[in-house]
Structures are given as structure tokens and as C-alpha cells.
C-alpha positions as CSV (number, residue, x, y, z in Angstrom):
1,X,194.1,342.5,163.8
2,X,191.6,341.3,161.1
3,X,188.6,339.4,162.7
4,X,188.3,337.6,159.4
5,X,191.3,336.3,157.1
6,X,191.7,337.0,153.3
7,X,191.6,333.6,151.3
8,X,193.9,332.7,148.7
9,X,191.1,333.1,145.9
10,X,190.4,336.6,146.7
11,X,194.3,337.3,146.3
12,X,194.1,335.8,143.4
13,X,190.6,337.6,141.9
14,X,191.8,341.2,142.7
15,X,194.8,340.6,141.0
16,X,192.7,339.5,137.7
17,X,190.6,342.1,138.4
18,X,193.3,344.7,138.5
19,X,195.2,343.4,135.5
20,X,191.6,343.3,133.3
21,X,191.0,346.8,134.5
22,X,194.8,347.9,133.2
23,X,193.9,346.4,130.2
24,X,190.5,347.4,129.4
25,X,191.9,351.4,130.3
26,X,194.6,350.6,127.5
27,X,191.2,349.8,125.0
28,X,190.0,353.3,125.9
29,X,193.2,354.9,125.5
30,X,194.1,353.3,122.1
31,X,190.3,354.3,120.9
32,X,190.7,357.5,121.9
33,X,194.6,358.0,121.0
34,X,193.1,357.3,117.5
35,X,189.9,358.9,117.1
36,X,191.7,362.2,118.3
37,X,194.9,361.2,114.7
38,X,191.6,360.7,112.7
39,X,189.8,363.9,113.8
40,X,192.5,366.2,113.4
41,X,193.9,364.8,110.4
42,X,193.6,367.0,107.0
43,X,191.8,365.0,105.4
44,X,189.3,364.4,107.9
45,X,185.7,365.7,106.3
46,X,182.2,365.4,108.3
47,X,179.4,363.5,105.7
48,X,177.5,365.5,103.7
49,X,174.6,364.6,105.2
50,X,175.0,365.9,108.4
51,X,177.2,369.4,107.6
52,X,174.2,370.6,105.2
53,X,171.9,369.4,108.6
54,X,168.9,368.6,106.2
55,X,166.6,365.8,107.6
């Protein structure tokens, strides 16, 4: 037996919480998803700058 009950508002803040997380972890995903179709794309080409490595 819990010594001390969960209120209504934390019930209602984890579930926010969890549902933000989901869709802050779908952000990341997408980024990633994409830089990884932009990367290994063709016509993907590093800047000129930094292939020759000259400062």
C-alpha cells in the first residue's frame, strides 16, 4: 500500500510528459532519417573549403 496517493495532476503531467518525449524522439528521427537521404545521395559533395583542408 502506498503511504502517499498519486494526485490527479501528476497523472495528468506524465502523460504530457510522455507524449512530448514521443514527439520530440520523432524530431530526431526525421533529422536523422534525412541527413542520412542527403549524405548518401550522388549528388551529395563536401565544400571546397574544407576537402582541400586549407585554413
Amino acid at each position: 500500500m502506498a503511504l502517499n496517493k498519486e494526485h490527479e495532476l501528476h497523472s495528468r503531467r506524465k502523460g504530457r510528459n510522455i507524449g512530448l518525449g514521443l514527439v520530440l524522439g520523432g524530431f530526431v528521427v526525421l533529422v536523422l532519417a534525412l541527413t542520412m537521404v542527403k549524405v548518401t545521395s550522388n549528388g551529395f559533395n563536401f565544400p571546397s573549403e574544407l576537402s582541400q583542408g586549407t585554413n
